[in-house]
N, C-alpha and C positions, 0 to 999 in steps of 0.2 A: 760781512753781509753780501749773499748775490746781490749784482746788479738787475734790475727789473729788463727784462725783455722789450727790446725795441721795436714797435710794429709799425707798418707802414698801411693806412687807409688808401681805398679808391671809389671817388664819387662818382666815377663810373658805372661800378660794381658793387653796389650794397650788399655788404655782407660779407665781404671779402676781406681779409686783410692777408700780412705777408710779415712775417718774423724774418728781421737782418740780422742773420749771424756774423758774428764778432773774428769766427776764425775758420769758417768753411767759406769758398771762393768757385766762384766758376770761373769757367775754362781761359774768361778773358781777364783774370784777376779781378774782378769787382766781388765785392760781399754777396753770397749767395742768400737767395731768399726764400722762405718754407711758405707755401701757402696754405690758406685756413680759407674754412666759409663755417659760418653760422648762421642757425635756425632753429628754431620752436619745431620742436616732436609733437606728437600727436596728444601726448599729456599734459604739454604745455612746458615741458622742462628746455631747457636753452641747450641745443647740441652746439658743440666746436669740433668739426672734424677733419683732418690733416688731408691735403689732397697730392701734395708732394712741392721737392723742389725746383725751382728754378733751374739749375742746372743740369734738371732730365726732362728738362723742355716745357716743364711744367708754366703757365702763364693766368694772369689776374684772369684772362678773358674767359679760359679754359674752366677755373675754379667757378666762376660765375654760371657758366654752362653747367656744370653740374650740383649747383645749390638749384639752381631753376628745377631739374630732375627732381631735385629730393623735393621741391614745393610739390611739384605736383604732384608725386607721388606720395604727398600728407595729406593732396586735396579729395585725394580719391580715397581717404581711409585707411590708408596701407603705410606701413611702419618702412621708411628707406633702409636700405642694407649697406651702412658703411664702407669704402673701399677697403680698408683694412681686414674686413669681413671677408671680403670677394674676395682680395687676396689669396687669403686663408683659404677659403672655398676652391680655388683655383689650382693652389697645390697639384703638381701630377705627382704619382708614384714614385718617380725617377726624380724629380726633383726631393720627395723627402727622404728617399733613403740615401742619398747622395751627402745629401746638405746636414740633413738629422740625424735619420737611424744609425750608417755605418760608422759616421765618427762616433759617436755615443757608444755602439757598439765593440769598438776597436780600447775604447778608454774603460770601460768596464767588464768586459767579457776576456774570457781565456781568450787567449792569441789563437789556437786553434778554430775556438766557435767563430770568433769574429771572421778568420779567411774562409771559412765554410758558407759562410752567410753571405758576405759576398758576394762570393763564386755561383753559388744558388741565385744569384739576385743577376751578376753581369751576364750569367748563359743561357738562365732557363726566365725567371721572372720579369724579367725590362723589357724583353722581344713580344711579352703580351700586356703586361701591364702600364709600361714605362709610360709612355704619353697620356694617359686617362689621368683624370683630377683623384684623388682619393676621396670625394662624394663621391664620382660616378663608378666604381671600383664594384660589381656585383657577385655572387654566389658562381652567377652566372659565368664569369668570365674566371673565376679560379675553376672551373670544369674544362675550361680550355688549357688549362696553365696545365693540369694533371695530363688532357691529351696531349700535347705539343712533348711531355716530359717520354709519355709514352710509348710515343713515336719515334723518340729520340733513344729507345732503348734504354731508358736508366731506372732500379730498381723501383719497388713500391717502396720502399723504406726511402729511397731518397725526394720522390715525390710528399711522402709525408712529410717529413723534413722541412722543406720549401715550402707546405701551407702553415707550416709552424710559425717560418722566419714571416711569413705573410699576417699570420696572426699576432706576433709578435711587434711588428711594427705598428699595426693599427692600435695598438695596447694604448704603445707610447705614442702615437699619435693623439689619441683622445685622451692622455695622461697631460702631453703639453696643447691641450683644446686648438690642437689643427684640423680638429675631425669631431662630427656630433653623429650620433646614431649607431645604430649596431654594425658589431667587426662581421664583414662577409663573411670570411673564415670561418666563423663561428657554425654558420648554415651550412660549410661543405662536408659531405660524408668523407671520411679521410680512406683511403685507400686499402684493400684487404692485402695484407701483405704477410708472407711467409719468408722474413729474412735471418733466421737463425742462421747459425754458424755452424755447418751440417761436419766441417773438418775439422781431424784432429792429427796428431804426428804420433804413430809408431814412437816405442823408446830408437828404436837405429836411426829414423827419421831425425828425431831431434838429438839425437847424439852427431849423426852426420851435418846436420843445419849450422849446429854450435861451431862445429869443428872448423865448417870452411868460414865462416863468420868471423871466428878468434887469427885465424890465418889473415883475414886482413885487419880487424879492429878492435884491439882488445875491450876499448870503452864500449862501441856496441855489443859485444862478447856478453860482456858483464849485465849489460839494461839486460839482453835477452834471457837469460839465465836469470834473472828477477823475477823478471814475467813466468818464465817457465815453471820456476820452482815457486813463488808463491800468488801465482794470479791477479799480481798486480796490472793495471792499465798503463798504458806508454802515459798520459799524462799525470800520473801517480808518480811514476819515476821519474819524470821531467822533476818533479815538484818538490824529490825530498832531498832534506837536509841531515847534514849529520847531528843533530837534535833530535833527528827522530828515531835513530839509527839504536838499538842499545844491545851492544856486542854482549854483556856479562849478562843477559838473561836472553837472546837470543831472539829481539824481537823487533819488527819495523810497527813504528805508527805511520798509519799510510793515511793521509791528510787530500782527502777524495774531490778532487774539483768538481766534479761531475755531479757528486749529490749534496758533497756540505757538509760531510759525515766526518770522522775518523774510526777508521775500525786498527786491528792488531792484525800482521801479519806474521806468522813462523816462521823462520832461517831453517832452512835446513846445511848441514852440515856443510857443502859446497857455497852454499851462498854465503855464510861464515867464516870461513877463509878468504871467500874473496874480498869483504869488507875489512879481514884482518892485515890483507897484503897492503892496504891502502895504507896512503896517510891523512887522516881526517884531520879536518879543519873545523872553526868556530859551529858553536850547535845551527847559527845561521847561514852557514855556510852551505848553497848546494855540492850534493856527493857526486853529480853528473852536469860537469858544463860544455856549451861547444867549443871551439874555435876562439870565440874570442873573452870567454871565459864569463858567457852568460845564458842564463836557462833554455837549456834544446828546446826549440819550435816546434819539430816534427821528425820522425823517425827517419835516421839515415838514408838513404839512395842504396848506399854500400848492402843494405838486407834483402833491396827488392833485386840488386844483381847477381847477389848469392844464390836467392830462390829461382831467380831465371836461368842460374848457370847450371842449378841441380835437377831443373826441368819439373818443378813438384809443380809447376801450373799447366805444365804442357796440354794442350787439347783438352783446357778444362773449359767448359763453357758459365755451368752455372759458376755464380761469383762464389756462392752458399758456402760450395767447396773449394775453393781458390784460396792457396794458403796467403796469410798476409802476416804482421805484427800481432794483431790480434786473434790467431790462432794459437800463440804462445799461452795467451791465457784460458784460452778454449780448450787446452792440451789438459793444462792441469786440473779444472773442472773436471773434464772427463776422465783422467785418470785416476780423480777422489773418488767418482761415484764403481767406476769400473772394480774398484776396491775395497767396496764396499762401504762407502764412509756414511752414514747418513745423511738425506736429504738435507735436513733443516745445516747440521755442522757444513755442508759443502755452502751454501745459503749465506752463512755467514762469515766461511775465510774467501768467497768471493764478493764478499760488500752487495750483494744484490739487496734490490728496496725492500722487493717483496719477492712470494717463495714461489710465484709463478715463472719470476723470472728463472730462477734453477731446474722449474720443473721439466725445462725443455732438455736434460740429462737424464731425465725418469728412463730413459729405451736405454741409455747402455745399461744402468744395471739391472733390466731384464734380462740384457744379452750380458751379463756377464752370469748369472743367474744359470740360464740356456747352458753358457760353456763348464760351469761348475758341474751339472747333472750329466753332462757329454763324456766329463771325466769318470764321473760315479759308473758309467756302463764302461767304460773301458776296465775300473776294478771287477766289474762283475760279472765282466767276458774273464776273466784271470782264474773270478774263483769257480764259477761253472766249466769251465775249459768249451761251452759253444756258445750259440747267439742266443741271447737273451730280445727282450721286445724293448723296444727305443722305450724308453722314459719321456722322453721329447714327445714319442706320437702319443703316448698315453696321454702325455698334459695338454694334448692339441695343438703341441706346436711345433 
């Protein structure tokens, strides 16, 4: 059976008492003590409210002082606000994502989203937000977060991004009641942004990409040539095991961080060999580890100095077209639809949610379309033996 709590009264200070703990000490080794005041709420109900310890300077005289506060503030009709309350209330930004959101973050989110978040938070979001309480936190001041972003040169995609992790935190803020009232976020118009992935690689482009890549790493070799040939994401391939892998029909179950989903992917014949050179291991076994023989973070260094040595970014300004890892998968989108695959089939060996997402492939296979009709007038310069009238101007284009 606990032992009952030891209090300490002062007939000084009516109202007051002071809890001796048994095994917490201040600084001079004496038994620290918690103090308490109590009083009659405005309903008559007996409050006991914690006002702190002794060994943060806390004193009888102080707690005294502040039950006084709350009398009067019952005398005049008004409900007192706990300190515990005001705490809460006092919260800044910087203190909850620090203290809250990013470990929380870091324990349940992919390793990826969690440094993203971060990063959005230690470069773009603390420099405006940091010091404000998250009440005083408005509409208003995430319109500065967008300028400050904009200013700073970084896309609309990554600005939206950042009211996301903005919106995100006030979630779980008012999930763990550190926060009452509406998410700002909620009121900001989110940014118009045009960040499709306007590049794609030539077959020599990525025959040459491969080539210097395998020259230094065969493991990277192998991720990129995943991605290429079945449009997997770099954290798809992070992710899978050889459980998912089934060489005798030819097929990945790709197990999608991103959405939650598992969809089917196809081997094609190259990428089946190279699962066959391997030596797999247990079905839980990752097919791709690093270094010290645990699941890749982030895509090599070694790819981004391949692409700098073969100049494919040179003098490129927009990012749109700036090749990176995930043009890999952008390649093979575009060279389904270039080929006529249909929409909805391209739709679904890319895992996309929805077909909007695919439909920003609709232009190439008009323009493959375009090059198909270019060919028919070249047969029909052959059979007429002179110029025939473009087919292209006749269709208006």
């Amino acid at each position: 059976m606990a032992k009952p709590k030891k209090y300490e009264t002062f007939k000084k200070f009516p109202g007051v008492r002071a809890y001796l703990s048994e095994t917490r000490k201040t600084p001079d080794g004496k038994p620290d003590k918690c103090f308490y005041i109590r009083y009659k709420a405005l309903n008559g109900k007996l409050i006991e409210e914690k006002i702190g310890w002794a060994s943060e300077g806390i004193t009888a005289a102080y707690a005294a002082q502040i039950r006084a506060e709350r009398l009067r503030t019952i005398r005049l009709g008004e409900e007192p606000i706990p300190i515990h309350k005001k705490r809460k209330e006092a919260i800044t930004f910087a203190q909850f994502m620090r203290e809250r959101y990013l470990p929380w973050a870091k324990e349940n989110k992919a390793w990826e989203s969690y440094r993203r978040e971060e990063e959005l938070f230690r470069r773009y979001l603390e420099v405006i937000l940091g010091d404000k309480a998250l009440k005083d936190i408005s509409p208003f001041d995430l319109e500065k977060v967008k300028s400050h972003m904009r200013k700073e040169g970084l896309a609309e995609r990554t600005i939206e991004y950042a009211l996301a992790v903005v919106r995100m935190a006030f979630n779980r803020a008012k999930e763990w009641e550190l926060f009452q009232g509406d998410n700002p976020a909620s009121k900001v118009k989110p940014p118009r942004k045009d960040n499709r992935r306007l590049r794609f690689l030539t077959p020599d482009e990525a025959r040459v990409l491969l080539e210097a890549i395998k020259a230094r790493s065969q493991q990277l070799y192998e991720i990129c040539l995943l991605s290429l040939h079945t449009g997997m994401r770099a954290g798809e391939i992070f992710n899978l095991t050889w459980g998912d892998v089934d060489l005798a029909r030819g097929l990945i179950y790709v197990r999608d961080p991103k959405n939650k989903t598992t969809r089917v992917a196809y081997m094609t014949e190259e990428v089946k060999r190279t699962f066959m050179a391997k030596v797999p291991g247990d079905p839980s076994e990752l097919v791709f580890k690093d270094r010290k023989g645990q699941k890749i973070k982030k895509v090599s260094r070694v790819f981004w100095e391949v692409v700098q040595k073969l100049g494919f970014n040179e003098g490129v300004a927009d990012p749109r077209m700036r090749v990176c890892f995930h043009t890999l998968r952008h390649t093979f989108g575009s060279w389904l639809v270039m080929a006529g695959v249909p929409i909805y089939t391209v739709k679904e060996l890319m895992g996309h949610k929805t077909l909007a997402m695919t439909e920003r492939y609709a232009h190439l296979a008009a323009e493959a379309r375009r090059e198909a009709v270019k060919e028919i007038e070249k047969v029909a310069r052959q059979v007429t033996g002179g110029k025939v009238i473009s087919l292209t101007e006749r269709l208006g284009g």
